[in-house]
C-alpha positions in Angstrom: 85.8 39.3 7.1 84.0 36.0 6.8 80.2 35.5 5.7 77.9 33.7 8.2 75.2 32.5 10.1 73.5 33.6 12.9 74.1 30.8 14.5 78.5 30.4 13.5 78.3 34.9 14.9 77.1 33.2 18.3 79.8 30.2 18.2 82.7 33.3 17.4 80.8 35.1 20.7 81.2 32.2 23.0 84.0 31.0 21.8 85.5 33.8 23.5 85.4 31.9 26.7 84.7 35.3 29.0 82.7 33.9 32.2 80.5 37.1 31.9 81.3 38.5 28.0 80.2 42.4 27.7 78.7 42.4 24.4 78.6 46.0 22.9 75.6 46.7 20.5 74.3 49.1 18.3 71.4 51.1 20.5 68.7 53.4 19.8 66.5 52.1 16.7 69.6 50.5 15.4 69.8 47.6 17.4 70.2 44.1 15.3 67.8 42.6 17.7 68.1 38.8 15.5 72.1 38.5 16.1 71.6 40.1 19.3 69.4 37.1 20.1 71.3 34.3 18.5 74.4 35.5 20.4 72.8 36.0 24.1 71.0 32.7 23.6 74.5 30.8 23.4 75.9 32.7 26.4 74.7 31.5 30.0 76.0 34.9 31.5 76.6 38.4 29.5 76.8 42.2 30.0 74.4 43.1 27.3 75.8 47.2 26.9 74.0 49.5 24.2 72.6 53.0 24.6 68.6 54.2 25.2 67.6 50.3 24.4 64.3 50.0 23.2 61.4 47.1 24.3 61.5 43.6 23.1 65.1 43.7 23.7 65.9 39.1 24.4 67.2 39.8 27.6 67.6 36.1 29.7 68.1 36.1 33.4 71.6 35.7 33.1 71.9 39.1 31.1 72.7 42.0 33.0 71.2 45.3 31.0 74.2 47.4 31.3 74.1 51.2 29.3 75.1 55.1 30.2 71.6 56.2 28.7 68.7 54.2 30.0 65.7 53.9 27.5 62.4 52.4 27.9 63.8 48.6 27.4 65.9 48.7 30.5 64.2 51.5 32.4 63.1 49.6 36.0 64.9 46.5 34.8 65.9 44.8 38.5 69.6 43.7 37.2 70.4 47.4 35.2 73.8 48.1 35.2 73.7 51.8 35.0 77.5 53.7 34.5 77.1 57.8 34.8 79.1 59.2 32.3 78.5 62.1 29.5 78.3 60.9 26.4 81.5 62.8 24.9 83.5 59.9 27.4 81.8 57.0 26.7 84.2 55.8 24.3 87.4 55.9 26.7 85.7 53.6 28.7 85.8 50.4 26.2 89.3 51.0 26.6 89.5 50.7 30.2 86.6 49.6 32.0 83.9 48.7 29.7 86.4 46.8 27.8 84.2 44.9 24.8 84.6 40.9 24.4 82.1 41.4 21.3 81.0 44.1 19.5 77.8 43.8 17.6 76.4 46.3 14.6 74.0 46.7 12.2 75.0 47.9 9.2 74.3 48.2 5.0 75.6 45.8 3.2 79.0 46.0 1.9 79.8 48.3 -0.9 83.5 48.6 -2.4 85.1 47.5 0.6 83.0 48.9 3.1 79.7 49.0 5.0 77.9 52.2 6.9 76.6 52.2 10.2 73.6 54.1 8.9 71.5 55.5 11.7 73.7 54.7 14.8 77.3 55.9 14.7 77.5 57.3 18.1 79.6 55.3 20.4 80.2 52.1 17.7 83.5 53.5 16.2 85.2 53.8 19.7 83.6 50.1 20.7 85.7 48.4 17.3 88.3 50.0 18.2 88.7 48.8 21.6 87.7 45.5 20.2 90.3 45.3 17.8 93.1 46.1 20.4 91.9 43.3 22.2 91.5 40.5 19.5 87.2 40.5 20.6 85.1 39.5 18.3 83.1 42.2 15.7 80.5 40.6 13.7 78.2 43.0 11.8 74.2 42.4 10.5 73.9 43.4 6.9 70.6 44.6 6.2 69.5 46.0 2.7 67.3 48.0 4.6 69.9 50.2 6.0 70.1 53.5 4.8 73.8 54.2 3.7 75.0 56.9 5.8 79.0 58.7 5.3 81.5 60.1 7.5 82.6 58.3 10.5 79.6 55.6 9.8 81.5 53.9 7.0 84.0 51.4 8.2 86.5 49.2 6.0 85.2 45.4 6.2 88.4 44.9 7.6 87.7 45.6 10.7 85.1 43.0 10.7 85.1 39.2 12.0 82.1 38.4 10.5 78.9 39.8 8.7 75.7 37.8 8.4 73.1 39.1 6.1 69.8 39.1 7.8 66.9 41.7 6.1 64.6 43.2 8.8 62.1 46.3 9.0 64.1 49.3 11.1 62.5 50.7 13.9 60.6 53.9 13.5 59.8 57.4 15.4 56.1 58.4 14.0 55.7 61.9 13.3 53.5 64.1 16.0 49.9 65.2 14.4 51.0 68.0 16.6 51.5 69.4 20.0 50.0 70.4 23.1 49.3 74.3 24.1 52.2 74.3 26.7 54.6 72.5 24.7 53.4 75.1 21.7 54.5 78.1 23.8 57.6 76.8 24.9 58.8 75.7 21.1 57.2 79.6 20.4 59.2 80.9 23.0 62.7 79.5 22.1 62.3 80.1 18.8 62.1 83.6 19.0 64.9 84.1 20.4 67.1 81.7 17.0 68.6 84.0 14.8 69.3 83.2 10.8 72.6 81.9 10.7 72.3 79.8 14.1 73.2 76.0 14.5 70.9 73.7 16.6 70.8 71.1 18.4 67.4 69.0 19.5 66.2 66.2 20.2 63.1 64.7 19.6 59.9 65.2 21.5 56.9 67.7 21.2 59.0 70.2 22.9 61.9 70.2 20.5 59.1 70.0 17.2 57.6 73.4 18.5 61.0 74.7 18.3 61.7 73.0 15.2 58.1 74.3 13.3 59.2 77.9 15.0 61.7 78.3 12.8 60.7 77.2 9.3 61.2 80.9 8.0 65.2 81.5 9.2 67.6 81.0 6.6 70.8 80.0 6.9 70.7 77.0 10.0 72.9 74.9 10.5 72.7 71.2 12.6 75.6 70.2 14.7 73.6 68.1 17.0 73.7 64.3 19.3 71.0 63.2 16.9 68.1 64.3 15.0 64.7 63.2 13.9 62.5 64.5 11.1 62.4 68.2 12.6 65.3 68.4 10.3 64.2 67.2 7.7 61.0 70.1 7.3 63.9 72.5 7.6 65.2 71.2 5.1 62.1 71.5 3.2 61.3 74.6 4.3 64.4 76.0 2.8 65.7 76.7 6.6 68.8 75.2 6.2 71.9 75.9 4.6 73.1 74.5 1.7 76.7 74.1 1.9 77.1 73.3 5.1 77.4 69.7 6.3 74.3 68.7 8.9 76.6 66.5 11.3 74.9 64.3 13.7 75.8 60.8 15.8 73.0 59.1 15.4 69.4 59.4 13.6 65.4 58.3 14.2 61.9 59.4 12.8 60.1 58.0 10.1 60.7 56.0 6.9 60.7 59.0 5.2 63.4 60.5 6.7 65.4 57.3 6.4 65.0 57.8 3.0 66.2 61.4 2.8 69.2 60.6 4.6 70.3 57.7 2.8 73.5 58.4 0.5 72.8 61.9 1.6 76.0 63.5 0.8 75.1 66.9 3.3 74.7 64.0 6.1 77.6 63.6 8.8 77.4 60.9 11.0 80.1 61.3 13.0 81.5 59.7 16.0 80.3 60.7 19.6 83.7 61.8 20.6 83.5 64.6 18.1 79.9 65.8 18.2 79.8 65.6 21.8 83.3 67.4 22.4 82.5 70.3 24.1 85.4 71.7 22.7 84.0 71.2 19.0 80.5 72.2 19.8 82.0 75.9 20.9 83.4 76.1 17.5 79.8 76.2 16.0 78.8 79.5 15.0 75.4 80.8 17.1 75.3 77.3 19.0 72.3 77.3 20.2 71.3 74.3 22.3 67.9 72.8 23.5 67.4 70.5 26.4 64.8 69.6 29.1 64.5 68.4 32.5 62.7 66.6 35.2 62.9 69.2 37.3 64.8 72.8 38.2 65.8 74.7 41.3 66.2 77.8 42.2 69.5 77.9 41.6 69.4 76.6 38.3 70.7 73.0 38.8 68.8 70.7 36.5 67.8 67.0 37.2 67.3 65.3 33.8 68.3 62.0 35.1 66.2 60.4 38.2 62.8 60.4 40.2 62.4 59.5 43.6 66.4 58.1 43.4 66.0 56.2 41.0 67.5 56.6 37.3 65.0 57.3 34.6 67.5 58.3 31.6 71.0 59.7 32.4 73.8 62.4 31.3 73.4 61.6 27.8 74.4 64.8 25.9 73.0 67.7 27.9 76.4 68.4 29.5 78.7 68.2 26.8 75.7 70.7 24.8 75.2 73.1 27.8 79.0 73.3 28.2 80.4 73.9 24.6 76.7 76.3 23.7 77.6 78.2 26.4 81.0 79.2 25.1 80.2 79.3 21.2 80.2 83.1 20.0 76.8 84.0 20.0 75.6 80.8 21.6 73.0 80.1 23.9 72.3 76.9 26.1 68.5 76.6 26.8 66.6 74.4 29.3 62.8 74.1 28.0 60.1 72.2 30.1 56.6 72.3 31.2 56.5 74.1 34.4 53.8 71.7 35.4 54.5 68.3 35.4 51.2 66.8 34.3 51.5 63.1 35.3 53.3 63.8 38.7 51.3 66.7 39.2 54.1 68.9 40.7 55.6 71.8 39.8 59.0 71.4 37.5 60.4 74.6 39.2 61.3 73.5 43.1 63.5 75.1 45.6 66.2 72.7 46.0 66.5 69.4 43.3 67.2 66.6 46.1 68.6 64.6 42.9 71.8 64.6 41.5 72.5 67.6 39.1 72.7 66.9 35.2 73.0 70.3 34.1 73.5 74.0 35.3 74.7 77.5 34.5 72.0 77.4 31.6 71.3 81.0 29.1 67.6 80.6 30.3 65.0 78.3 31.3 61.7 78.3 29.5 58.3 76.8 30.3 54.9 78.0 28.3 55.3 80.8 31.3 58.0 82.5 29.9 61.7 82.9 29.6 63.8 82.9 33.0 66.8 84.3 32.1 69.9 82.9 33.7 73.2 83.6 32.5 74.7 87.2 33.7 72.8 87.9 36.6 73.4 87.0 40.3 72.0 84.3 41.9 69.1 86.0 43.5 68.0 87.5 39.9 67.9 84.0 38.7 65.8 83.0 41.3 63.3 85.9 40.9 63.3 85.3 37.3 62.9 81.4 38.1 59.9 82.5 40.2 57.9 85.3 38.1 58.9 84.0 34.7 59.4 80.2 34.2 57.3 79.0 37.3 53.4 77.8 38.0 51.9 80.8 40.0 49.9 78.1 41.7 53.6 77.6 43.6 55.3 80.9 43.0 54.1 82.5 46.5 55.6 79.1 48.3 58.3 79.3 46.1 59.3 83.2 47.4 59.2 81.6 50.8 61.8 78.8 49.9 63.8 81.3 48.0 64.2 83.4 51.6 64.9 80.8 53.3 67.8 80.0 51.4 68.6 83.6 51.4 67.9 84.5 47.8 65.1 87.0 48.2 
């Protein structure tokens, strides 16, 4: 491992000689936007891959935005590169074909031999690893800012071409004030139905803080989750969690505080998307219980997380691999929580027939500030009257018993 530049990481990068290099970066708030910049500026023509990319990303006209999970800085982007995959299978693909030429991370600075990957492990460990089969290039940013996080986020410096130490403010997730009405009944809603001893997953939004503020007074959680934000953390306050039991996640935003909290946080697991997303894994989890949302869902309880009007908005991320493994945990339940109003598209969220592709399905029970439509058990025309009388608008639940005939489930 060799100290450098900014300028000697994007000599190493081009010297690679690739006519279009795919550069694999850190994503989510973890991105090491300065090397990121130094190297793309050197390089005519680039695959620029990294996961939910946030804005201000330096993306040149010869960069194509590539990604599995589009976020707001390549969302519309005319040149996005987008590769459906759940997140669980990522990793096999830098092996084949999303083979890295570079790999870039951000990272602590070394300590005995080693640095951490701090909030962002996700996909990372796969991507050096494919890199290193492959002589690329892996050049890491040391930033003292980085919290120091263990488990599969600490890698030996070995592994490393070159590390240039560049000190930066990290991205932040600001804490909601709080939530809307609807959201509040939904969070209300699923909460009710976690039991002491469960383990969550959630991600962040106002949906997933109801949920989390729900449950302040179970004892006993556990967190086996794709990521987590500072929901966790008041659990933690709250006395939710439990002690002994590792919280294991892939990768980590919120606020400065719960930077803080996490770093050199022994109870803290990052681990690597191939094991927090294994389906497999997740069904191991006592009481799994699992929290997603949607764009929209049908009647037959096929959920589009992914697109609008055709076009991709997000992507698989982890809903399948959670849906799947919740589902078969012992005492698990996989739940699908949304509005049943969407309030800028000003259409119902519960629709005969999704005309996009399917993210998710076979769900425990869809809830909306309505109610909880439960799925899992019944035949498909009780899932579509519970769709109808429990989780749907009743501005569209007459029209949506006509649909539901006509597709012979009333």
């Amino acid at each position: 491992m060799q100290s450098m530049t900014l300028d000697q990481a994007a000599s190493l990068v081009e010297a690679r000689g690739a006519a279009e290099p795919r550069v694999v970066a850190s994503g989510n708030f973890a991105t090491p936007v300065p090397l990121v910049e130094a190297v793309l500026a050197r390089l005519p023509r680039a695959r620029l891959h990294l996961l939910n990319a946030q804005p201000g990303l330096p993306v040149h006209d010869g960069v194509v935005p590539e990604t599995t999970f589009v976020g707001p800085g390549f969302r519309r982007h005319p040149r996005l590169s987008y590769v459906p995959s759940r997140l669980s299978m990522v990793p096999r693909l830098f092996h084949g074909a999303l083979r890295p030429d570079a790999v870039l991370l951000h990272t602590t600075p070394p300590r005995d031999g080693r640095v951490s990957l701090g909030l962002e492990c996700n996909i990372l460990p796969g991507a050096v690893e494919a890199a290193r089969a492959v002589g690329a290039p892996v050049v890491a940013m040391a930033n003292p800012r980085m919290p120091w996080t263990s488990g599969d986020a600490e890698l030996s410096v070995d592994l490393l071409d070159g590390l240039v130490e560049v000190e930066a403010p990290l991205l932040t997730h600001p804490a909601r004030a709080g939530v809307d009405d609807a959201s509040a009944a939904i969070g209300a809603r699923v909460a009710a139905e976690i039991r002491d001893g469960s383990t969550l997953q959630a991600g962040i939004g106002e949906v997933p803080d109801a949920v989390m503020a729900g449950i302040a007074q179970r004892r006993g959680l556990r967190v086996w989750t794709e990521m987590f934000g500072d929901g966790v953390l008041r659990l933690e306050q709250a006395g939710a969690l439990d002690p002994d039991v590792p919280l294991v996640t892939s990768f980590v935003f919120g606020t400065a505080e719960l930077y803080a909290w996490v770093h050199d946080n022994p109870r803290v697991r990052l681990t690597r998307t191939e094991t927090t997303n294994s389906p497999a894994r997740i069904a191991q989890q006592p009481r799994m219980t699992s929290v997603n949302t949607a764009l929209q869902v049908d009647l037959l309880d096929q959920a589009n997380a992914s697109r609008i009007r055709a076009r991709i908005y997000s992507g698989f991320g982890g809903q399948t691999d959670f849906t799947v493994g919740a589902s078969h945990s012992e005492g698990g339940r996989a739940f699908m929580a949304l509005r049943s109003w969407h309030p800028r598209a000003d259409v119902s969220t519960i629709v005969p027939l999704v005309d996009e592709p399917v993210t998710s399905f076979q769900h425990s029970a869809v809830v909306t500030e309505q109610g909880v439509a439960w799925i899992a058990g019944h035949d498909e025309r009780a899932q579509a009257r519970h769709l109808i009388e429990e989780a749907a608008h009743p501005s569209v639940r007459d029209e949506l018993w006509e649909e539901a005939a006509a597709l012979g489930l009333a």
